[in-house]
C-alpha positions, 0 to 999 in steps of 0.5 A: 500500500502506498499510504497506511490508512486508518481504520473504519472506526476512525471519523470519515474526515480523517480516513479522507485526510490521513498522509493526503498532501505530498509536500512540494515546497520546492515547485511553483509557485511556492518555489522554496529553497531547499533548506526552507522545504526541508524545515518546513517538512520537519516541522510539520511531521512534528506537529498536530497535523502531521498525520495529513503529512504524506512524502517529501516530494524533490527532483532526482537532480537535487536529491544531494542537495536534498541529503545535506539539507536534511541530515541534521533533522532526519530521524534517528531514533531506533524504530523512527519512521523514515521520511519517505521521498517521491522523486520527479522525473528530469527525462534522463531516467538513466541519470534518476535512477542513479542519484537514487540509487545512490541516495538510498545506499548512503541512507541505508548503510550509515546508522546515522543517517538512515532516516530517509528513502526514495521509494516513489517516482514521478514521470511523464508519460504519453503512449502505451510505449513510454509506459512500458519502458518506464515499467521496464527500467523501474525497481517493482518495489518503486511506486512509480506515479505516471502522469498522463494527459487529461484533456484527451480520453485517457482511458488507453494509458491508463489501462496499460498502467492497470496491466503493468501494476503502476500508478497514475497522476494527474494534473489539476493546474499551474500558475497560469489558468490554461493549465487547469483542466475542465471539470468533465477531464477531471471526472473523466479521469476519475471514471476511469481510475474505477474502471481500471481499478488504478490507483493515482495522485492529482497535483496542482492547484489544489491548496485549498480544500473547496472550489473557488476564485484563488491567486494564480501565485502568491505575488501581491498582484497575481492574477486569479482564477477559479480552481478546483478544492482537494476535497472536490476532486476525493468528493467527485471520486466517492461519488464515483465509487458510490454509484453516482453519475457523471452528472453528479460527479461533475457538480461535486467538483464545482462545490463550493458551499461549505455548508453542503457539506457534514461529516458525522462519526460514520458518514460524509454527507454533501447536501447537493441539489437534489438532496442529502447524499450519504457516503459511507467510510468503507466508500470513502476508504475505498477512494483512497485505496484504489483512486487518489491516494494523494494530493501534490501540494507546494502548501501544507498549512493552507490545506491544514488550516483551512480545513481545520477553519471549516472543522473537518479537523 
């Protein structure tokens, strides 16, 4: 299993948010230097929320950088869970595989600085043979995540992954509002994670929890645009494995009402439309098994507090 989720005795939100956010601090538009992203990391897998704490996401080019920056926080304590790392691509898989090789053999081998690993690996892909090829060179142990184009059907590449065992991402944004997709890509997508039973990421404009109108960048002056929420994407989703329709489903991407949405000790309700829908934890564990399994973010406080604003945690 990518994440280890909690059990279905735990509240709903917390099966939803359990290791959701993937810390990208280093990629736009935070764009942190790298002592920064790594305190930062730190600093939130030691407080309250780190729970929502998923893996430190870093280029395979800076993985050494990554090590220097990070050797006097790593844990070290007997039994201390590592910092798990999930390392983008740079197009010279040759060269990836080797930083990372090596970046795991140093963690491992010297007792005291054996607190992180790469076990995840992210790349473009855009035909059936360039997922074989990566399928091919990657370790079988790797989690590797491949990202596929949403605004076409995706549904060829994304039943070649299902064949091969990976994973998929998807991109929700960027820092320009050409790069957010439509709502019905996103729940064509999702549809077709179920249909072939693949799991994936999303990344990209998705810091805040609901849809709505948010900066592009956090210059002053940035432009604003509207982007989709993390819980609209996972709401969609267990829409989806509910049985709902692509309708509803599209409709749960737009949700911005914080009032239509209630989470009870067994259920998350969204009151849509047409009335209350009621989406049970073993739905919602569902989702996060075998759909999304987590969320690329380059903020880790603007998920927790305003999540934590709205009382979903």
């Amino acid at each position: 299993m990518p994440v280890r989720l909690p059990p279905l005795t735990e509240r709903p939100s917390r099966i939803l948010l359990e290791a959701i956010i993937d810390y990208a601090g280093l990629f736009p538009p935070a764009s942190l230097d790298m002592a920064r992203a790594v305190r930062n990391f730190a600093h939130y897998r030691a407080g309250g929320a780190g729970w929502m704490l998923g893996r430190f996401v870093c280029p395979a080019s800076r993985l050494a950088e990554f090590s220097a920056a990070a050797d006097p926080l790593l844990p070290r304590d007997a039994g201390a869970i590592p910092w798990l790392l999930s390392v983008t691509g740079s197009g010279d898989l040759h060269a990836d595989l080797e930083a990372i090789t090596a970046f795991n053999e140093r963690h491992r081998v010297c007792f005291e600085e054996c607190g992180a690993r790469v076990d995840s690996y992210e790349a473009k892909v855009g035909s059936v043979a360039e997922i074989m090829a990566l399928h091919d060179a990657l370790p079988r142990s790797f989690h590797a995540w491949l990202e596929v184009p949403i605004v076409t059907d995706p549904s060829e590449l994304l039943e070649a992954i299902a064949k091969v065992g990976r994973f998929a991402k998807m991109r929700t944004g960027g820092t320009v509002a050409e790069a957010f997709p439509s709502k019905q890509h996103i729940v064509d997508f999702l549809r077709a994670l179920l249909t072939y039973d693949v799991r994936a990421k999303a990344t990209a404009g998705l810091h805040h929890p609901l849809c709505g109108t948010y900066r592009l960048t956090y210059e002053p002056e940035a432009a604003t645009c509207r982007m989709f929420g993390f819980l609209n994407v996972l709401l969609a989703a267990a829409v989806i494995a509910n049985g709902g329709t692509d309708t509803l489903a599209v409709q749960a991407i737009e949700e911005a009402r914080v009032s239509s949405l209630e989470f009870s000790e067994t259920h998350l309700v969204w009151h849509a439309g047409d009335g209350p829908i009621a989406i049970a934890r073993h739905t919602l564990q569902q989702v996060r098994e075998h759909m999304i399994v987590s969320i690329g973010s380059c903020s880790f406080t603007e998920p927790v507090d305003e999540s934590r604003a709205l009382g979903w945690i």
